[in-house]
N, C-alpha and C positions, 0 to 999 in steps of 0.2 A: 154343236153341243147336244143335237137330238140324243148321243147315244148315252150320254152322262144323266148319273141317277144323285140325287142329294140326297144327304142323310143329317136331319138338322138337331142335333142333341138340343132337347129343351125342357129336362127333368133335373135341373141343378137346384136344391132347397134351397140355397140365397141364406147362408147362413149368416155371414157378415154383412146382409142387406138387411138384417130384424133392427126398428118391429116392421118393416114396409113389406116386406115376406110373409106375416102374419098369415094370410089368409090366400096366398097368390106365390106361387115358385118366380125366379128370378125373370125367365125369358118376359113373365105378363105384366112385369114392372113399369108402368107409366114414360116415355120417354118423348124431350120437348115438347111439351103440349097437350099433343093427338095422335102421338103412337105406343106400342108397346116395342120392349126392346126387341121380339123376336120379328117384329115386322122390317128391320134393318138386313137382316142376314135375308129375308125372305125377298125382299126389293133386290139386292147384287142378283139373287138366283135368278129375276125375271128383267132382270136388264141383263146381265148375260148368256140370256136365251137359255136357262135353264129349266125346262118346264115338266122335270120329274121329280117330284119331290116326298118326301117323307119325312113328318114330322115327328119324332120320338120323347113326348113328354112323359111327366112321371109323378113327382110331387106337385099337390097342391095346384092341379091342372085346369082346374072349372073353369076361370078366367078365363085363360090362354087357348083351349080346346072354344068357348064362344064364341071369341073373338076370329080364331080361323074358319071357324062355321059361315059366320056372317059377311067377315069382309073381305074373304082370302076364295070363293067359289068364282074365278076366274080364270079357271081351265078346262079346255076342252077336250072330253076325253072320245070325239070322234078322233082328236087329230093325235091320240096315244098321249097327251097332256094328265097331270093330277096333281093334289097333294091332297096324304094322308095321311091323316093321326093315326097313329101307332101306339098308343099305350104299354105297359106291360102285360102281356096275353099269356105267359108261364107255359111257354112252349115247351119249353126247355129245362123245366126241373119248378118248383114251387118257390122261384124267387124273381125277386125285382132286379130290373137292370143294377148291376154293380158298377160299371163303368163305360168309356165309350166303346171299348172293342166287344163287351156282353152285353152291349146293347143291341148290335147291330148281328152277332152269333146267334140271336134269341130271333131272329127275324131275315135268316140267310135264306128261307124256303121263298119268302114275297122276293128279296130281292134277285135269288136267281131266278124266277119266273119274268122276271123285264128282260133277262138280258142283257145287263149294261155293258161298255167296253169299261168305265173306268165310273169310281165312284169316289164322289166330294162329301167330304164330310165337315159339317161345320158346328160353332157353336152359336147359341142363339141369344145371346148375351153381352153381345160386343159391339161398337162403333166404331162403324168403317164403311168405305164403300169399298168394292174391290170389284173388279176384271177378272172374273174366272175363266174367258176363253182363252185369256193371258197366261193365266195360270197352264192352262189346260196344253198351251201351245208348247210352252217352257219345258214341261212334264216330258212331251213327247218329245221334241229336237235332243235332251238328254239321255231319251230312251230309259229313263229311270224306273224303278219300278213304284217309290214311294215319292210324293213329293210332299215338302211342310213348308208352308208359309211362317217366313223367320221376319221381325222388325228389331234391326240393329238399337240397341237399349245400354244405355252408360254401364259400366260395371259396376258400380254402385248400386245402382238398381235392377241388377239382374238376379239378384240373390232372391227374387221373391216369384220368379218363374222358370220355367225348365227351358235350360242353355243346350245349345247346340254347338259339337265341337265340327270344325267342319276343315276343307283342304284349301288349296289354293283356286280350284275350280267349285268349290261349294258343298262337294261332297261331304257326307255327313258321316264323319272318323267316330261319333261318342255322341252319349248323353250324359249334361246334369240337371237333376232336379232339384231346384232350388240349392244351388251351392253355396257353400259361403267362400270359396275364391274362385270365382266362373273362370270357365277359358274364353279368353279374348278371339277375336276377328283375325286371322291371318296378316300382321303388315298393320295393324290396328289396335293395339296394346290396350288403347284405353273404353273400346266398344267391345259387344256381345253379342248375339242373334237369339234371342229370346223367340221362344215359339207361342206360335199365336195359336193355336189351336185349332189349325185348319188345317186340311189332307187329303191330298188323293192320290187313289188307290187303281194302278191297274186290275180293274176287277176280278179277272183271274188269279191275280197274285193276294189279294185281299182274302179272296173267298178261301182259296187254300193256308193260309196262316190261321184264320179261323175256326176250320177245322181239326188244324194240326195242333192248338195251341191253346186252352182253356182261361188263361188269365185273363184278367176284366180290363185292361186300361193299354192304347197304343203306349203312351208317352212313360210309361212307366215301364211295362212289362213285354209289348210286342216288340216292337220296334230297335229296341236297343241289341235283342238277340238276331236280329237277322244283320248288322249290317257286314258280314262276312260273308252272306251267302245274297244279299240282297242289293240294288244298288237304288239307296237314298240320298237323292238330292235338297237342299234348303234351296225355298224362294224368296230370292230379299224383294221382300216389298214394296220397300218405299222406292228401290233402282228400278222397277219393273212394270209396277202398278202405273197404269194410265187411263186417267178417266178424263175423256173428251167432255168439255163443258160449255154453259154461252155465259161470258159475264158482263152483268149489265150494270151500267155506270152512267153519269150526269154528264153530256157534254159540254163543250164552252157556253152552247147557247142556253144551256140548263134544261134539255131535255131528255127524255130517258133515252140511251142507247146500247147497243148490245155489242161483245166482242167474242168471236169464237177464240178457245184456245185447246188448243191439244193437250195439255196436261194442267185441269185443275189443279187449285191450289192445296187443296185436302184427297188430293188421290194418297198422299203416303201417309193419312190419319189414323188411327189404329189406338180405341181405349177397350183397355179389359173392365168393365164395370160388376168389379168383386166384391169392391165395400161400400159404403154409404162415402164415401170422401169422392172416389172415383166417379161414380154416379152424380154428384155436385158436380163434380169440375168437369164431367160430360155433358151437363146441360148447362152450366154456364161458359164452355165454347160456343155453345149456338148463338151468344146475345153480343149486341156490337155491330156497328159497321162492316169489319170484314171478321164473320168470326173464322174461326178455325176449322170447325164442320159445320157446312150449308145445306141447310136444309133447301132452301131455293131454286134447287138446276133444276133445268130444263131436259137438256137428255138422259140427266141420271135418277131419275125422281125417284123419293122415297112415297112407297106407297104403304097402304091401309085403310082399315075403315072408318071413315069421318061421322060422327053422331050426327043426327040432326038436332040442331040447336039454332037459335035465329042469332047473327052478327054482333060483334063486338059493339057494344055501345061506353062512351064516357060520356058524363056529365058535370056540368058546372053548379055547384050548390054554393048555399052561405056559410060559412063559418062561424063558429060561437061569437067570433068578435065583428061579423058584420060583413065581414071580407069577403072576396069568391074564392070558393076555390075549388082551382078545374083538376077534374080528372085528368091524368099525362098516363102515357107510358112512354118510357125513353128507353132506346137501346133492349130492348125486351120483346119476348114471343108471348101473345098473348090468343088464348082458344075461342072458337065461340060460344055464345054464351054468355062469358065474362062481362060485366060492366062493373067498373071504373067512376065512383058517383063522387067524385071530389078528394080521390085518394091521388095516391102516385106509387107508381110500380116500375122501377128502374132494375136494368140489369138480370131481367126476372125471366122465367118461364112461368105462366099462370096456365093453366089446363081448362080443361071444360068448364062451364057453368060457375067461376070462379066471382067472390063481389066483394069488392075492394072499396068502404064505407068512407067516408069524407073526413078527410084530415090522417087517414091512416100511410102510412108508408109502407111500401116494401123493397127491402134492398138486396141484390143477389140472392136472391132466393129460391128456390121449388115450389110452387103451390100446386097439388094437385089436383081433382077435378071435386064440387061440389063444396070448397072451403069457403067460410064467409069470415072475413076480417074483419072484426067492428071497430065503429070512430076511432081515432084517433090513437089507434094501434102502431106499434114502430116494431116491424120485424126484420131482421138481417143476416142475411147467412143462415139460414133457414130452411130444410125442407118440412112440409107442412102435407101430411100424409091427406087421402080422400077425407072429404066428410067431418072434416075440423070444425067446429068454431070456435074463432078464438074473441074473448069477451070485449068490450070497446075498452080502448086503454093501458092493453096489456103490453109489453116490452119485452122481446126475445130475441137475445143475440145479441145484448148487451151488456149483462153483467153474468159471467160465467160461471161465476159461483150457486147465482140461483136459478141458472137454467140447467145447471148439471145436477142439483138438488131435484127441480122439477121433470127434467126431459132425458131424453138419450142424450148423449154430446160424444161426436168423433174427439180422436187426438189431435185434429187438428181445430176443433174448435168448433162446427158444425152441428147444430141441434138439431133435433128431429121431433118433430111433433104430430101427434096421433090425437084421432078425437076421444080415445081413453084417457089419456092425459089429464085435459080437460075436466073431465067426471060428465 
């Protein structure tokens, strides 16, 4: 993979992520705990030995630009190793990236000076692990010149991303963008192949459409005009994607033990995190027994930069009526930091520095880093933005009517709380 260059789009405004966007673009958005979502895409890139990279941020960047400062300087550039922040430099005329193909035309001069044979381009926004040598290896046996990573998506739900019409070997016949009657799977009537947002690019084939072709966006505007003179292939994901993992379990005698397997359970995982709904149900896959996407492997680790803060603590205190009552967390990721002084927090992600006061509950919820829950608080189904407090006693996530009075609330029920809110 030495000759593969990444290009990580991470200037998306996160407009269906407000208010949690307020002050931070989508990639810097908090995710399980102690990462940011763009640290997900940046992990696949250095478990599969991808170690050129370039990060293209845009909006609302200060977050996200510190954060790779700090915890992402793990390359070495004797060994031709990097990654760099790319901002908008108006190389190319007095405007800001318009899309991902004018992102990357605004910045063809750095990337032909690498030299690369074939360029990956991802988004920085999404949950997944992925195998890009996999990818990379598929690309070439095809001898393709474009490939897209597609995840087979009910047709029902295909209408809300761009469908791929494809052949009996996968070739790619059409595009639609958000249809409202998508074309089906070949033999598959009732599936789709949704694009995921990821792409590579024989380099030389890349660089010359860029030049040839001034429109802002593959998926819209490049892409759908070449496939007569071009030969684009879909990667089905979940058939293809394999991430070798160790999974560890209790044996008969009750002690911990480990089992290799060749294809984790969450190699075919794949969430686009566009709204605040998705973003929920991306972080409460990670909580449970066996979640959905695991944070916990061993050869595929997600990395990032861990704050320093000192260890989880809970505590056992009294209760109004005399009683103990102990700090728990059940089934839940909790940060360091956090302490737990006679509350209970199930089902939860708590973040950094998070204090969860006695008698207070939280159920499936988001907290993110610097929230204090006071007594006797009951919060559910809740993300709970940085730097809240919310007063002792308060109840959210219970009665709909006065939290959509007072808060943001998804359609599906899901409140969001800011510490403006609050006052």
């Amino acid at each position: 993979m030495k000759n593969v260059l990444a290009l990580i789009m991470a200037g998306g405004k996160g407009e269906r992520l407000m208010p949690l966007t307020q002050s931070r673009s989508k990639p810097a958005i908090p995710f399980g705990g102690i990462y940011l979502l763009a640290d997900l895409s940046l992990s696949n890139c250095i478990n599969s030995e991808v170690f050129r990279i370039l990060v293209l941020p845009q909006y609302k960047s200060q977050t996200l630009i510190q954060h790779l400062e700090t915890g992402w300087g793990i390359f070495s550039p004797a060994l031709g190793h990097f990654l760099r922040i790319v901002p908008p430099q108006m190389m190319r005329g007095a405007q800001w990236y318009q899309g991902t193909a004018d992102s990357i035309r605004q910045n063809l001069e750095m990337i032909e000076s690498e030299k690369p044979s074939h360029l990956l381009v991802l988004s920085a926004d999404h949950v997944y692990k992925m195998d890009y040598s996999l990818f990379k290896k598929y690309h070439e046996q095809r001898k393709a010149d474009v490939s897209i990573a597609v995840i087979e998506t009910a047709k029902s739900q295909a209408r809300e991303y761009g469908v791929l019409q494809v052949d009996s070997n996968f070739q790619v016949t059409g595009f639609q963008e958000k249809p409202k009657n998508p074309a089906t799977i070949p033999g598959q009537p009732d599936l789709c192949l949704a694009s995921m947002g990821i792409y590579l690019f024989s380099a030389d084939v890349l660089i010359d459409l860029l030049k040839k072709d001034e429109r802002p966006d593959f998926g819209k505007d490049i892409l759908p005009n070449i496939l007569k003179t071009h030969k684009i292939m879909a990667y089905p994901y979940r058939r293809e994607n394999h991430i070798e993992e160790v999974v560890f379990f209790t044996d008969a005698e009750g002690s911990r033990a480990e089992l290799p397997v060749e294809v984790a359970h969450d190699s075919g995982y794949w969430r686009d995190v566009g709204n605040l709904d998705a973003y929920w149900n991306a972080n409460m896959d990670l909580c449970g027994l066996e979640p959905f996407f695991n944070l916990y492997g061993v050869r595929w680790p997600m990395r990032t930069y861990q704050r320093q803060y000192p260890p989880v603590k809970t505590l056992s205190v009294v209760g109004e009526d005399g009683r103990p009552l102990h700090g728990l967390a059940q089934d839940s990721l909790v940060s360091p930091g956090s302490i737990i002084g006679g509350g209970l927090a199930r089902n939860s992600v708590l973040s950094y520095n998070v204090s969860v006061h006695r008698g207070a509950t939280v159920d499936e919820s988001v907290i993110m880093e610097n929230v204090d829950i006071g007594r006797y608080c009951k919060i559910k189904k809740t993300i709970v933005a940085e730097g809240a407090k919310i007063p002792a006693r308060t109840e959210i996530g219970y009665n709909p009517t006065e939290d959509r009075r007072r808060f943001t609330m998804t359609s599906r029920g899901i409140v969001v709380v800011t510490k403006n809110d609050l006052g």
